[in-house]
C-alpha positions as CSV (number, residue, x, y, z in Angstrom):
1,X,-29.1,-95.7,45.5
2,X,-25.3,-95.4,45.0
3,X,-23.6,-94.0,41.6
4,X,-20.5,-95.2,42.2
5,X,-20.7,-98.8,43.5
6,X,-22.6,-101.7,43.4
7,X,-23.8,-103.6,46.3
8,X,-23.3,-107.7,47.4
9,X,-25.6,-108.5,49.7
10,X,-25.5,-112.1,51.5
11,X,-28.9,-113.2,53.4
12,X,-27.4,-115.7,55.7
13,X,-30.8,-115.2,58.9
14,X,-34.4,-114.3,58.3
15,X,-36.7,-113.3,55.7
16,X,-36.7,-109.9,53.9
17,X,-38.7,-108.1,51.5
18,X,-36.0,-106.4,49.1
19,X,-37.6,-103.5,46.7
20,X,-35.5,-102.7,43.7
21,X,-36.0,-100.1,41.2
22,X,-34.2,-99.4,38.3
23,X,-33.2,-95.2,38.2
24,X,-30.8,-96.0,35.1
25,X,-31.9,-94.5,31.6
26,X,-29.7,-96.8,29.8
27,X,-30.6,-99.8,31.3
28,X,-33.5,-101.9,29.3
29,X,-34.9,-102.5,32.7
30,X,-35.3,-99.0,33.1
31,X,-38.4,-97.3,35.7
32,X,-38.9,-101.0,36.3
33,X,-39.8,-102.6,40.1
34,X,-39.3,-105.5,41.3
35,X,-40.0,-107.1,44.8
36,X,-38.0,-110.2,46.2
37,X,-38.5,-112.1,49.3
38,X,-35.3,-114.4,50.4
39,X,-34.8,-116.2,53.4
40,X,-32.5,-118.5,54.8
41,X,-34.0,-121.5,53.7
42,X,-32.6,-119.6,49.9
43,X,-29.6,-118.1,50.9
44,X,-28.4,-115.6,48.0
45,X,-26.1,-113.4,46.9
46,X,-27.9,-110.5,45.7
47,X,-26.1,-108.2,43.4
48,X,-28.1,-104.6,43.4
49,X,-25.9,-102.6,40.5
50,X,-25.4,-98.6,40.9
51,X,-28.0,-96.4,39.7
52,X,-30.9,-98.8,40.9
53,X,-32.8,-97.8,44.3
54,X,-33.2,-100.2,46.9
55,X,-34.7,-101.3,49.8
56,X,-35.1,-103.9,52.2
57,X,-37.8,-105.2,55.2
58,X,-37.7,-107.5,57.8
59,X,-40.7,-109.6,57.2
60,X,-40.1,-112.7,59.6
61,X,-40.7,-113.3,62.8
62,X,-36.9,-113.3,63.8
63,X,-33.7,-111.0,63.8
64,X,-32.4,-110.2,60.1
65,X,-28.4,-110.9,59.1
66,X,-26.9,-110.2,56.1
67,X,-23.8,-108.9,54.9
68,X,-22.9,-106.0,52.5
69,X,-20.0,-106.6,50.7
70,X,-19.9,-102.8,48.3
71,X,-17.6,-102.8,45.6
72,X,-15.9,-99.8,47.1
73,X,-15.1,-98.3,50.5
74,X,-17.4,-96.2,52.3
75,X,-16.5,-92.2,52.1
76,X,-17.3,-90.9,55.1
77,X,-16.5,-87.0,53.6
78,X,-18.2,-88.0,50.2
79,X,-20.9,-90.3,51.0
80,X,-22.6,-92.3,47.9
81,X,-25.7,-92.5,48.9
82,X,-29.0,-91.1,47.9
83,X,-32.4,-91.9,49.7
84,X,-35.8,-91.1,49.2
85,X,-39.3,-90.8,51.7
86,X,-40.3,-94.7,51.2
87,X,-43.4,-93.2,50.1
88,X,-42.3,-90.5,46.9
89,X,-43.3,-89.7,43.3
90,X,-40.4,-91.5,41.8
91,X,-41.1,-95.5,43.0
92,X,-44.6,-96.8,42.7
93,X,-44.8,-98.7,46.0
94,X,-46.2,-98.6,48.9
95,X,-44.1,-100.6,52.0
96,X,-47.8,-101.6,54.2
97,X,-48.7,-103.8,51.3
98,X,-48.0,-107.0,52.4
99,X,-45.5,-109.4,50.4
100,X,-47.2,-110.3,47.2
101,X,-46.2,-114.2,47.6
């Protein structure tokens, strides 16, 4: 999760599982999860705003590329980025379920 930038991701190889959930009290999508699977037979350009956690998985039988385009420059000193265990109190999700398809 980032606070001060948003992430644009390109899927251009592979298929991923991406996990998204939405840490923002304002938002009306708030505590929300959702789960995409994209590949490169549907290329996107996924948009993942500050404030929501995210993650991603290799679900394919091949390599994974995609490209991060973030808003802002990284900070090596100042970091803006805040993880979690992928199994914690916060998200209700559980990565060894498979892809619900």
């Amino acid at each position: 999760m980032h606070e001060h930038q948003d992430d644009r991701l390109f899927l251009n190889l592979g298929v991923t599982r991406w996990v998204l959930f939405d840490a923002r009290p304002a938002s009306p999508t708030h505590k929300h999860l959702n789960q995409l699977v994209f590949s490169e037979r549907n290329r996107v350009l996924l948009i993942i705003p500050r404030g929501v956690y995210h993650a991603v998985q290799n679900i394919g039988t091949t390599e994974v590329l995609f490209l991060n385009m973030p808003t802002r420059p990284f900070n090596h000193g100042d970091p803006d980025k805040f993880r979690l265990p992928l199994k914690n109190d916060l998200i209700p999700f559980d990565f060894s379920d498979p892809p619900g398809w």
